[in-house]
N, C-alpha and C positions, 0 to 999 in steps of 0.2 A: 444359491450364492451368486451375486451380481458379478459382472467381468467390465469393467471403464479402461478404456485405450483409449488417453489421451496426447496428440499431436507426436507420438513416437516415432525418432527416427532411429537407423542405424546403419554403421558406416564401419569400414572397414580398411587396412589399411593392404593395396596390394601393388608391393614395390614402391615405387613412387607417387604410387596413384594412390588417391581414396574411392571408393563404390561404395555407392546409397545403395545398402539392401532392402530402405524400408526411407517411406519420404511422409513424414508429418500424418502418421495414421492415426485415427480413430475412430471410437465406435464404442457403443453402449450395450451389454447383453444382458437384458435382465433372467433373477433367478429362474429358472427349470426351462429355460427358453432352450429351443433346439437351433444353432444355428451352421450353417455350413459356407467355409471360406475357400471359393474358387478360383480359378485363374491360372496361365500356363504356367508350365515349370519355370523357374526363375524369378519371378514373383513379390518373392518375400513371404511366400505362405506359411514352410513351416520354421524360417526365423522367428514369425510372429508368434506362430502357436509355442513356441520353445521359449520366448519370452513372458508370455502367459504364464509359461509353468515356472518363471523363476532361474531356470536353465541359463540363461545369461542376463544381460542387463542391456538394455539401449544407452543408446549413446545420447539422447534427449527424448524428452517428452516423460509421461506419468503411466504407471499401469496399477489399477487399483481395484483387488477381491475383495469384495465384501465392504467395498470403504477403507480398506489399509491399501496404503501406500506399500509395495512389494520391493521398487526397483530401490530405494534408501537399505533395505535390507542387510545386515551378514548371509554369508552363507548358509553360515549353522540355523542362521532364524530360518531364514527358506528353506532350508531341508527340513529341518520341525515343521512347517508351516503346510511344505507340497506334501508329508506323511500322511497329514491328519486329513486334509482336504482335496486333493488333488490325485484323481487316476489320470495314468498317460499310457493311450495303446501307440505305440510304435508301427514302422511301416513293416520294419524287417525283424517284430517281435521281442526280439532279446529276454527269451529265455535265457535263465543260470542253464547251460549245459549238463552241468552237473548232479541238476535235483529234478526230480521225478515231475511231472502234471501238478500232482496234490502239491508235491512243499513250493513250487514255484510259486502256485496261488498263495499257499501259505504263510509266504515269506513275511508279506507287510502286516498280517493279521500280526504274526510271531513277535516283528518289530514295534508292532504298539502296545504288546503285554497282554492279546486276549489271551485267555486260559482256553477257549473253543479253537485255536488256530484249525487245525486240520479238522476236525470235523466242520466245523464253517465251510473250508476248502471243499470237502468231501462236497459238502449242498450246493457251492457254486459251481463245481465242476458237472454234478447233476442237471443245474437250469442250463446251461452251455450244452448239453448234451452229449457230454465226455467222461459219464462217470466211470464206467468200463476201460478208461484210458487211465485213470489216474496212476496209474504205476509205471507208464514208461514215461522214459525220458524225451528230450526234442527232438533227438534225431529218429526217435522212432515213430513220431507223427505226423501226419502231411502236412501242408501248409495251413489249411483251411485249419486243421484242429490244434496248430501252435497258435494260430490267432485266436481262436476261442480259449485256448487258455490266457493269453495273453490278455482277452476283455475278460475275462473270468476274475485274473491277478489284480486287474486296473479297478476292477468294484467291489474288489477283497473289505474296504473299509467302507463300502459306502460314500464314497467320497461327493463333497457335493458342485466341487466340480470336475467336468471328464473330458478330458483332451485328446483327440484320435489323429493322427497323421496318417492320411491314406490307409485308411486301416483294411481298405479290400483291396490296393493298389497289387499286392502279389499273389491275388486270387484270382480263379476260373469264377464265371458268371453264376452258376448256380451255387456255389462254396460263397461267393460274394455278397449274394441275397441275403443268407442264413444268417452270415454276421453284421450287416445292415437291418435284420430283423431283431436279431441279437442285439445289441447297442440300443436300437430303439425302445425295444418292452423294457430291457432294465433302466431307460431311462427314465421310462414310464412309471418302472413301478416304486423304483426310488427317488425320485424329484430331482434327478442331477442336472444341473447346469451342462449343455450338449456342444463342445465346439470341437468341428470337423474340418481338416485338409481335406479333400479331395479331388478328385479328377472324373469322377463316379458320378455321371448324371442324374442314373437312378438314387442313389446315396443324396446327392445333394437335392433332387424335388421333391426329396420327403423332410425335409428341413423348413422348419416354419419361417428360418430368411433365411437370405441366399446373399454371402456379403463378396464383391467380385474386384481382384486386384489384378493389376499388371504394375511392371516397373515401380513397384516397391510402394506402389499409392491406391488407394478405395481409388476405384473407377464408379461401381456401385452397389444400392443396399436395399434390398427390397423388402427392408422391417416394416409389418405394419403400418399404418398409419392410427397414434392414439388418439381417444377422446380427447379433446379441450377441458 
């Protein structure tokens, strides 16, 4: 599924003042393309990626999946629209506290009516490598294995497109790879459209482009160059 960011801005109001978090951005992603969006903290990175998902709306400009127009949306339409289509791994996870490894994955299977919920759960917490986990809760797992369930939960549907905010930003280096590796092969082996925050150099030179912002604007994008 294609990603179009056209001329988006977004602004804010703070006291008196307004702040451009994001100044006339765009950019083109086509379907199963792996891309990673770099650049210091403040940025605009993951306002953008949170716009992508529907999460809020810009205050100008177009974002358009698949050829829909997203930001004219309702709510309810976006939230039907990010169920079906859309995984998002978080920096700081967000696990339900409350439910075990398995129903967390479980949750969005449950929410679109498969009848295989938790066993599906069962097989992606398998390829994550947390099958023997699936019975505790978050607080009983380390960082590195909240975040594997957390990519685990985010391709519960298959989603075809998958949104990652620093998704090794609160990992050790060798726990960081594994879910760098992780994200990759299931993007591989499911065709997802790949858009990554990071700060992760290794993360970001295994991305087939490298799109690079400061102060709220593409500085630059090293997409391919296509045929004529």
């Amino acid at each position: 599924m294609m990603i179009a960011v056209d001329n988006v801005s977004m602004r804010l109001r703070a006291g008196h003042q307004e702040v451009t978090i994001l100044d006339s951005v765009s950019f083109y992603v086509p379907a199963k393309q792996i891309v990673a969006i770099v650049g210091p903290s403040g940025s605009g990175k993951s306002t953008l990626l949170g716009l992508v998902a529907g999460l809020d709306k810009p205050t100008a400009g177009s974002i358009r999946l698949n050829g829909q127009e997203i930001t004219a949306w309702s709510e309810a339409a976006m939230t039907e629209f990010r169920r079906r289509h859309i995984g998002y791994v978080f920096q700081a996870y967000h696990l339900i506290p409350t439910l075990t490894a398995l129903e967390n994955v479980a949750l969005p299977l449950e929410l679109s009516g498969d009848p295989r919920a938790l066993s599906r759960a069962q097989e992606l917490l398998h390829q994550v490598g947390l099958a023997d986990r699936a019975g505790h809760y978050p607080v009983q797992l380390s960082g590195g294995e909240q975040q594997r369930v957390a990519v685990a939960r985010a391709f519960a549907c298959y989603p075809p497109i998958l949104l990652a905010d620093e998704p090794t930003g609160n990992l050790d280096s060798v726990t960081g790879q594994m879910v760098i590796d992780l994200l990759l092969a299931l993007n591989h082996d499911h065709g997802s459209t790949l858009l990554l925050v990071t700060h992760d150099t290794q993360l970001a030179e295994r991305a087939e482009r490298m799109i690079a912002m400061r102060d709220g604007k593409v500085v630059s994008d090293t997409a391919p160059v296509l045929p004529e």
